[in-house]
N, C-alpha and C positions, 0 to 999 in steps of 0.2 A: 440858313442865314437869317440873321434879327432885322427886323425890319428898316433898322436905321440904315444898315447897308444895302437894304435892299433899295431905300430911297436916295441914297447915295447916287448908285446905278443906274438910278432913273433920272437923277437931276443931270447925270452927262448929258442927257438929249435933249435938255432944256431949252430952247429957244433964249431964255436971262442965260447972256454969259456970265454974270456973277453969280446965279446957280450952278452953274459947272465948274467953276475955278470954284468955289467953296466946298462943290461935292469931291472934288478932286484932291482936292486938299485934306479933304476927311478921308479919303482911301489910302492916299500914299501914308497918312499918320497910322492907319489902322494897318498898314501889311509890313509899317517895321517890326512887327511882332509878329510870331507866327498866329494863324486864323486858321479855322477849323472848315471855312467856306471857300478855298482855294479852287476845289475841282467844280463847285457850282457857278462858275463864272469864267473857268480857263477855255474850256472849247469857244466859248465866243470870244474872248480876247484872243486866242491866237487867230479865231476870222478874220476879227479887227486889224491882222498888221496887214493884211495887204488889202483892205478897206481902200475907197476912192478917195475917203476926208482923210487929211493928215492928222489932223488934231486925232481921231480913233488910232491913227496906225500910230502915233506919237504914244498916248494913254497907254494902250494894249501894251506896247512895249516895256516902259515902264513899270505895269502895275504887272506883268509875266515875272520880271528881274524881279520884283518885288516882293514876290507870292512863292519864289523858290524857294523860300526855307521851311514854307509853308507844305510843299512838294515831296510825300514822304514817296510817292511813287515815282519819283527820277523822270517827270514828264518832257522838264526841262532841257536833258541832255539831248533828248530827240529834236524839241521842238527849237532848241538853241539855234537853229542856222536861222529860220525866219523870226527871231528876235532879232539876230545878228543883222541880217539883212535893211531891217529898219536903220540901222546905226548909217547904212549907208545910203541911204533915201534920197532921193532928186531935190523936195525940200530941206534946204540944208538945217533951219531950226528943228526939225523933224530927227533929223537926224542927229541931232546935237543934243536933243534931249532926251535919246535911247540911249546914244553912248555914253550919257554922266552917270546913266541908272544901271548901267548892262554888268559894274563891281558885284551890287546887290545879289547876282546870280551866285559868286565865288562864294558865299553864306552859307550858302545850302552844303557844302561837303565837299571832299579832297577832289571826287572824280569833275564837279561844279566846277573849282576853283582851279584845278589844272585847264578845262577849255575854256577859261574864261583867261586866263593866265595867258595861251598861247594863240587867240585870238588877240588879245592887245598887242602883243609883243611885236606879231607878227603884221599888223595895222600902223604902229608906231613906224616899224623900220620899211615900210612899202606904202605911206602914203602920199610922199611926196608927190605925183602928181594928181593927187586930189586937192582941188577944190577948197579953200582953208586949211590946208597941210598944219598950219603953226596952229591953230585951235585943235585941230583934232587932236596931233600929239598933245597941247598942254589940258585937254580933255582927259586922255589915257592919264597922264602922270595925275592927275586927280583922282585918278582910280586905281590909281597904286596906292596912292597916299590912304585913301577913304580904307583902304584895304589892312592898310601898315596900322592904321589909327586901331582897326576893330580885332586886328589881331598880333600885332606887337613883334609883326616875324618881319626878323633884318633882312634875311634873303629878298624881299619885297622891296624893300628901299635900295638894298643894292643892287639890283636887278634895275630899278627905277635911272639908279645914278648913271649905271651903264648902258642905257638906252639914251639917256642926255648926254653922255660924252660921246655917241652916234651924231649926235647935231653938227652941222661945219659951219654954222654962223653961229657968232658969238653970240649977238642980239639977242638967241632963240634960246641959246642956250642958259642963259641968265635969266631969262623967262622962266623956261623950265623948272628952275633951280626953285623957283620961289616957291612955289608948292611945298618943298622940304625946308621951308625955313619956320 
């Protein structure tokens, strides 16, 4: 790993929040492209999800999704339920900001993008009684969308559309919509 990343890494634990919102920012830029230094930091991110500080278990998350296209040894399919598991976190911004990133995992390849596929689906249509039900779902349809944008497949959208005509409020559903406008 080059040094920049390695101070990266090290500005998470910085004591200056603007050291760590800028190092953080420097990682999520550097892992939309695959990185050669994936496995040198994934054993301690997946520590990180079930971490005491949210912001670790929040990052972890994010930079795992992040780092799977990176993932030529399929680490992810394993360790996918405790990413997953952050999406559903007791702190709800915690959890809000694993599921916007949890697409990035479908990247990595067919067998990725099918349980990344059928985790949403299956979150969209059963979380009504969670906790910001209407975020979550208009979360998911952002991660359809993010998905349709990087890969151009209609079955995506159409699968998106009929999970929004699953909504029984209109309100919600018009919401929804806006995503695919």
């Amino acid at each position: 790993m080059n040094p920049t990343i390695q101070r990266y890494f090290t500005d998470l634990e910085s004591p200056d929040k603007q050291a760590q919102y800028e190092a953080y920012q420097h990682l999520i830029e550097a892992t939309r492209t695959e990185v050669d230094w994936a496995y040198e930091v994934w054993d301690q991110l997946k520590e990180d999800l079930t971490n005491k500080d949210a912001h670790k278990r929040s990052r972890a998350a994010q930079f795992l999704s992040h780092l799977a296209i990176s993932d030529l040894e399929k680490r992810i399919i394993d360790d996918f339920p405790k990413v997953w598991a952050v999406t559903k976190d007791p702190k709800f911004v915690t959890a809000r900001h694993s599921l916007q990133s949890i697409w990035r995992i479908a990247l990595a390849g067919a067998e990725q993008k099918q349980l990344v596929m059928t985790h949403l689906v299956d979150r969209f249509k059963n979380c009504l009684d969670e906790k910001n039900y209407t975020l979550i779902r208009f979360d998911i349809q952002q991660n359809f969308r993010h998905l349709f944008d990087q890969s151009g497949d209609e079955k995506l959208k159409q699968l998106a559309i009929e999970l929004i005509e699953l909504e029984e409020k209109a309100k919600y559903q018009k919401k929804y919509k806006t995503v695919w406008r």
